[in-house]
C-alpha positions in Angstrom: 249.6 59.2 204.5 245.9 59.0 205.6 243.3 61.1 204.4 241.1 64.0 207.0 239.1 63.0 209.5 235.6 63.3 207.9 236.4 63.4 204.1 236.0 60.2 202.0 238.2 58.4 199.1 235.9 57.2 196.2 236.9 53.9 195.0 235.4 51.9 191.5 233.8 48.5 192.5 234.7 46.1 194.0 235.4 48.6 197.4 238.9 47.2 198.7 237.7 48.2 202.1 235.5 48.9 204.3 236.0 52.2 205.1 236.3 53.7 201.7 232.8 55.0 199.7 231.8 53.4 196.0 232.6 55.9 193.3 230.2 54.0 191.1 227.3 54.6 193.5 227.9 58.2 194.0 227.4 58.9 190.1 224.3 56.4 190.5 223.1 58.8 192.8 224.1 61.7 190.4 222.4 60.3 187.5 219.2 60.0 189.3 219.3 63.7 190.5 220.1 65.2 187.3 217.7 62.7 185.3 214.7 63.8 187.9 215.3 67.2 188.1 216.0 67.5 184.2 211.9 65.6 184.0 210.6 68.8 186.4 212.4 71.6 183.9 214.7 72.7 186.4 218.3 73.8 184.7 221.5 72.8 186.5 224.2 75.9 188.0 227.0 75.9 189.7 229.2 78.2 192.0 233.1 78.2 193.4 233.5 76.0 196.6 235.6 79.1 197.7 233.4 82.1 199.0 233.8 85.2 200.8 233.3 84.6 204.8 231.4 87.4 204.7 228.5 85.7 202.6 228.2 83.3 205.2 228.3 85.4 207.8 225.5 88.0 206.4 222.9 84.8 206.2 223.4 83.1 209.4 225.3 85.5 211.8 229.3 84.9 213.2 228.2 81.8 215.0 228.6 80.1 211.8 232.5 81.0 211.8 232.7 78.4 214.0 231.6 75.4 211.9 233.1 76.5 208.5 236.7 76.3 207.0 237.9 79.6 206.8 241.5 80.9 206.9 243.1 84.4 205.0 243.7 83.9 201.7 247.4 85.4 200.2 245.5 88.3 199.3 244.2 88.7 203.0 241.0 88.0 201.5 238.3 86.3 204.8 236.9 83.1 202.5 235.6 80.5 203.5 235.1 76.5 201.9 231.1 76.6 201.2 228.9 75.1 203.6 225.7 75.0 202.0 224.6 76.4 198.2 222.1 78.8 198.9 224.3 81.4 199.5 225.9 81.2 196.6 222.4 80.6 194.4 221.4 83.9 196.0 224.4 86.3 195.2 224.5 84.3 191.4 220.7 85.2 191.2 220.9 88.3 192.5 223.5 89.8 190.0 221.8 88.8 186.9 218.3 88.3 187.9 217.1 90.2 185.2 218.7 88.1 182.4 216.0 85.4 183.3 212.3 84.8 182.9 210.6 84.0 186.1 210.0 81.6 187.6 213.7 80.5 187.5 214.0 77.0 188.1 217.9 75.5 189.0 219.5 72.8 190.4 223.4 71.8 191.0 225.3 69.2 192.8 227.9 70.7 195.0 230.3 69.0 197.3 229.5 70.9 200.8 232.0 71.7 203.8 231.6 71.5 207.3 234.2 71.7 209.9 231.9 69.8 213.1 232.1 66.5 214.9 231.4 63.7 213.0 227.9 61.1 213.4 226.4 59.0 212.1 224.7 60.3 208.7 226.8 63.4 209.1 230.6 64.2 207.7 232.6 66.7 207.1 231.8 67.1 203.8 229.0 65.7 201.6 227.6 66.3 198.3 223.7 67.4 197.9 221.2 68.4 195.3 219.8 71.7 195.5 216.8 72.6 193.7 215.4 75.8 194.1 212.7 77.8 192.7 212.9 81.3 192.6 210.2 84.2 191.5 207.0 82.9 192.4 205.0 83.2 195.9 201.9 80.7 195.0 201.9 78.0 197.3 202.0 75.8 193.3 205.8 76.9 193.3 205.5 74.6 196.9 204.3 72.0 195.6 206.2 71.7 192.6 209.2 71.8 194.9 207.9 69.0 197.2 207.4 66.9 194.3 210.4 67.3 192.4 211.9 65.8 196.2 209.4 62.4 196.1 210.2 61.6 192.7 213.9 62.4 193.6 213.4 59.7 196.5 211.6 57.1 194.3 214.0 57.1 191.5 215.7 55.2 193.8 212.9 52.5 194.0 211.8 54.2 197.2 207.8 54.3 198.1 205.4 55.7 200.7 206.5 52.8 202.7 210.0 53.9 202.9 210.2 57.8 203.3 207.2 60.6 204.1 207.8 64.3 203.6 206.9 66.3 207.2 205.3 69.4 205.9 205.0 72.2 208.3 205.0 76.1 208.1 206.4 79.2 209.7 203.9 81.0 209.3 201.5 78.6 211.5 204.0 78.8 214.3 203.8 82.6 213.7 200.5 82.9 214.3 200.5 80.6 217.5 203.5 82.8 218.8 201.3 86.3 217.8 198.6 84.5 219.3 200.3 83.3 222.5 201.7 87.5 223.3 205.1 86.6 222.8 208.1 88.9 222.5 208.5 89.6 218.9 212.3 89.5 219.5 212.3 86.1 221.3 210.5 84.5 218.1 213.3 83.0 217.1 214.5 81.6 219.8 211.0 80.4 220.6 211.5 78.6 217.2 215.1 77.1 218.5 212.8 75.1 221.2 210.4 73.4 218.7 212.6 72.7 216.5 214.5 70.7 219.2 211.4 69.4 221.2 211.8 65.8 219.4 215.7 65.9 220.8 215.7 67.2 224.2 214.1 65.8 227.3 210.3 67.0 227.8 211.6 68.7 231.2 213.9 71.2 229.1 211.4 72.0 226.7 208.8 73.2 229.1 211.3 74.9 231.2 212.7 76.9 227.7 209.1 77.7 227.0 208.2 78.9 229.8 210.9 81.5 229.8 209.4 83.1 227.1 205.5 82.3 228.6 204.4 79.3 226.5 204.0 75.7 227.7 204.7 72.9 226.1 201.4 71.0 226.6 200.4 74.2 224.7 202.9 73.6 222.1 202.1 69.7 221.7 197.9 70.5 221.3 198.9 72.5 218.6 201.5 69.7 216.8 198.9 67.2 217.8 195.9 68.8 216.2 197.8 69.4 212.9 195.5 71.0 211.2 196.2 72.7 207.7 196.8 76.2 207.2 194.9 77.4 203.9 198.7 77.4 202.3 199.2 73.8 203.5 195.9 73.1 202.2 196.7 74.2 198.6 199.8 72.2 198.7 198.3 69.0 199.6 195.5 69.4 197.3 197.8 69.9 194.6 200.1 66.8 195.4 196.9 64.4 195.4 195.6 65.6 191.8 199.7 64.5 191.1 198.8 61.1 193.0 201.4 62.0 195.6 199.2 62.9 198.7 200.2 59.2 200.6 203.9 60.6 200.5 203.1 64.2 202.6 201.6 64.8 206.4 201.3 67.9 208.3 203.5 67.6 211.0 204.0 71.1 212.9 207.2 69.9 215.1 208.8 70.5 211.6 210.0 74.0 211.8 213.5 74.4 210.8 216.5 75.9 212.5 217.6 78.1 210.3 216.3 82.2 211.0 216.2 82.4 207.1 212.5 80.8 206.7 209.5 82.6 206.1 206.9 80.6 205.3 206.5 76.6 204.2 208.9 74.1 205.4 209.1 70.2 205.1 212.0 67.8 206.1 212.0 63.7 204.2 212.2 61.4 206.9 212.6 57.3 206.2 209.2 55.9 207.8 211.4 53.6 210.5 212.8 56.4 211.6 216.2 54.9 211.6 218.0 57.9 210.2 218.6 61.2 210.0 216.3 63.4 207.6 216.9 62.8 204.1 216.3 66.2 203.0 214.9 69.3 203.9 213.9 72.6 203.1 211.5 75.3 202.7 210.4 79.7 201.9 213.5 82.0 202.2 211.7 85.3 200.8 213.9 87.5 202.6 217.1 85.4 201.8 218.2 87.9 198.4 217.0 90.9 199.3 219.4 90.3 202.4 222.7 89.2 200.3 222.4 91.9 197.7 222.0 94.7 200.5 218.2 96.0 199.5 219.0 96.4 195.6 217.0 92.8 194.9 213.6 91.5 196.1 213.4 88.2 195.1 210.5 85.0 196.4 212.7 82.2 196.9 212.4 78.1 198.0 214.2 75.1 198.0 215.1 72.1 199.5 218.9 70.1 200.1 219.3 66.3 200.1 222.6 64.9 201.2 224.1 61.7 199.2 225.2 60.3 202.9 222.0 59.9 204.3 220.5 58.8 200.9 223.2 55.8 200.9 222.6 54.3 203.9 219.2 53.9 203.0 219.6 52.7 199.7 221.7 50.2 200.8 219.8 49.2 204.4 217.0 48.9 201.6 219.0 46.7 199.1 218.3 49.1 196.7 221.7 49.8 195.4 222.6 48.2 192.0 225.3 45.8 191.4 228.0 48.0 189.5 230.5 46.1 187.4 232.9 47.5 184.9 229.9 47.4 182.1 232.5 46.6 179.2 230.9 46.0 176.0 233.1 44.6 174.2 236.8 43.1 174.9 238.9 42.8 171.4 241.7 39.9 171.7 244.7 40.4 170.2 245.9 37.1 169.8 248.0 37.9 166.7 250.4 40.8 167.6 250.8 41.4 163.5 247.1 42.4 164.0 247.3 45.0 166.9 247.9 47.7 164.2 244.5 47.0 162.5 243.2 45.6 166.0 243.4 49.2 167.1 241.7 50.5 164.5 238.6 47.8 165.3 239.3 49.4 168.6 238.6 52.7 167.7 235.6 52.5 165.8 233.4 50.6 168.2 234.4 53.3 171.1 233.4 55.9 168.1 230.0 54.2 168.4 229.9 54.4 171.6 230.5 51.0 172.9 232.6 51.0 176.3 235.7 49.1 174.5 238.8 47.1 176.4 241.9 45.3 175.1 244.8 44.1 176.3 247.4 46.8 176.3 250.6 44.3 175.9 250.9 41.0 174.3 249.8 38.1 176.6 248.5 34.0 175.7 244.7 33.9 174.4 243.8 32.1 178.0 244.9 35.3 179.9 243.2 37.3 178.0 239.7 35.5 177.4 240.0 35.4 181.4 240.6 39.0 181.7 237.2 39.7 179.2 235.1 37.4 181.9 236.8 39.0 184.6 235.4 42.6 183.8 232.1 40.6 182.6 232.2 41.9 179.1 229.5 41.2 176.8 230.8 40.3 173.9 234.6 39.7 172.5 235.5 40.4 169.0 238.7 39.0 167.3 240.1 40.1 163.9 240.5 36.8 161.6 242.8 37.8 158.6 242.8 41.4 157.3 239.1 41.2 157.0 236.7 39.9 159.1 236.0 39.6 162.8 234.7 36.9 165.0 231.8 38.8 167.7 231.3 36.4 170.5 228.3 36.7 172.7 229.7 35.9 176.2 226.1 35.3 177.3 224.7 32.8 174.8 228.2 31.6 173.2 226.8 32.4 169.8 229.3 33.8 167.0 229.0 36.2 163.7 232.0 36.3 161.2 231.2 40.3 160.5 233.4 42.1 157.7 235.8 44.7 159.1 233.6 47.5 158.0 230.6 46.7 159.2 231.5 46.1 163.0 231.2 49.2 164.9 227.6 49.3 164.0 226.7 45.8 163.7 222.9 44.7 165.1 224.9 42.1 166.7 225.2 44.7 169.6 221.9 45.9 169.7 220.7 42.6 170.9 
């Protein structure tokens, strides 16, 4: 029995195979998330990976059908496996809005569904941080945003040599379009173009643009003169006074596909360029309003980084860990008429809140002394008579006779 095309199986080091994904570096990449978003006050949430089709298909249209996994439930219900969190953040948010001070601040950690062809950096499913901030229209709530991403990125030991944030903004292109007497209802589509222009042949840009009477050497002077809205401004400003300005440019190809935008918008980028974007996001004003049919009026921003992208950099990097089993202490039961008391031992160090193994069955001294270096425990501890145990230190081969009741909180262990 093999598992989908385009899900993964999580296995604890060391991986058997090639082909399966460390579950030991996935909660790495978890505990950095939280641990950084946590530092910037934002307070984790969390939805059903089940949603109605219909909250889908309100943000982004029916074309979306297409790319989701959606079937009838036994209650003839349309759902649909959720493939992004912002959907959900804004019907959650929208419901009980008024239950929280503004700005609201959140994050979660959802595993994401997709049903498209697979590439490289891209699955079929995925997990991501979302942090959003919800409330506020001053370009500060921007900035915050964008910096909660860079210190998500250097958690990992990243730097400004390794990743740069490609800030942009709607509202710029906006005002080129306005500027340019285009069709109010080909905006978006002019937006569709320049968002691809880095991905389609220079030919097919200007013939797309021209459709809707722009050029594209029109479209690159603009890009390529990248000067700073007042909004941008304020953002950048506030991101040097942070020390932060070397990880941020103004890049105006940035413009994100998705209609929901309204204003700012930024995408993480590694500086080789030899990946996908590591994250991305941006303004959705309109987004909760929409979803909650008129009744709520919310500002809205945030940004999405995968954990797929985010690996293969880590690890093209070196910058992944090396994660063993991290026992702290391995109790031999060499006498089985001391496993009773053994256990106990047992007990009361995990109570502590050592990580703890032993052998489960009886087995020679060797065996198990092997088994403690195998997982690369620190220490071993051995019961000698009815009170007192021997605490190796694997490390240094130093020894402690410790009484019985003094070894779950022993300094030895705090060494």
């Amino acid at each position: 029995m093999e598992r989908l095309p385009g899900f993964r199986d999580f296995y604890p080091e060391p991986l058997p195979h090639v082909d399966v994904w460390s579950a030991d570096a996935r909660q790495y990449i978890f505990e950095k998330w939280r641990a950084t978003a946590r530092r910037y006050a934002f307070r984790e949430y969390d939805g059903p990976p089940l949603e109605p089709l219909e909250l889908f298909t309100t943000k982004s249209g029916e074309e979306i059908v297409g790319q989701l996994y959606n079937f009838a439930d036994k209650g003839g219900r349309a759902i649909a496996l959720r493939p992004e969190m912002t959907p959900t953040l804004a019907r959650m948010v929208a419901a009980h809005e008024r239950n929280y001070k503004k700005p609201i601040k959140w994050f979660a950690l959802p595993q994401l569904f997709r049903y498209e062809r697979q590439q490289k950096g891209r699955l079929r499913e995925h997990f991501q941080l979302n942090a959003d901030i919800l409330g506020e229209t001053d370009p500060a709530a921007d900035a915050e945003l964008i910096a909660l991403l860079i210190d998500a990125l250097r958690a990992f030991g990243l730097t400004a040599e390794d990743f740069v944030i490609r800030l942009s903004s709607r509202n710029a292109w906006h005002d080129f379009f306005q500027r340019g007497g285009g069709d109010p209802a080909q905006e978006y589509a002019f937006y569709q173009i320049v968002d691809k222009l880095e991905r389609e042949a220079p030919e097919q840009s200007d013939q797309k643009l021209s459709a809707l009477g722009f050029s594209l050497a029109a479209v690159n002077t603009f890009v390529e003169q990248g000067l700073p809205t007042a909004e941008l401004q304020s953002i950048l400003d506030n991101l040097a006074a942070r020390g932060l300005r070397d990880f941020v440019r103004v890049d105006y190809r940035v413009i994100r596909g998705l209609a929901y935008y309204t204003g700012v918008v930024f995408e993480a980028f590694d500086r080789k360029g030899e990946f996908r974007a590591l994250a991305g996001g941006g303004r959705y004003d309109n987004l909760i309003k929409l979803i909650s049919g008129g009744k709520v009026t919310l500002p809205a921003l945030g940004f999405g980084m995968g954990d797929v992208v985010l690996l293969e950099l880590l690890k093209a990097r070196g910058l992944l860990p090396a994660f063993d089993a991290n026992v702290d202490v391995f109790v031999l039961v060499e006498d089985e008429a001391l496993r009773a008391p053994s256990l106990k031992i047992i007990q009361d160090l995990r109570s502590s809140g050592l990580v703890v193994e032993y052998p489960l069955t009886p087995g020679k001294s060797d065996k198990q002394f092997k088994r403690a270096q195998e997982l690369k425990a620190a220490f071993t501890a051995r019961l000698e008579g009815e009170t007192q145990v021997r605490i190796r230190n694997l490390k240094s081969r130093e020894e402690v006779l410790v009484a019985i009741g003094e070894v779950a909180h022993h300094t030895v262990f705090k060494r």
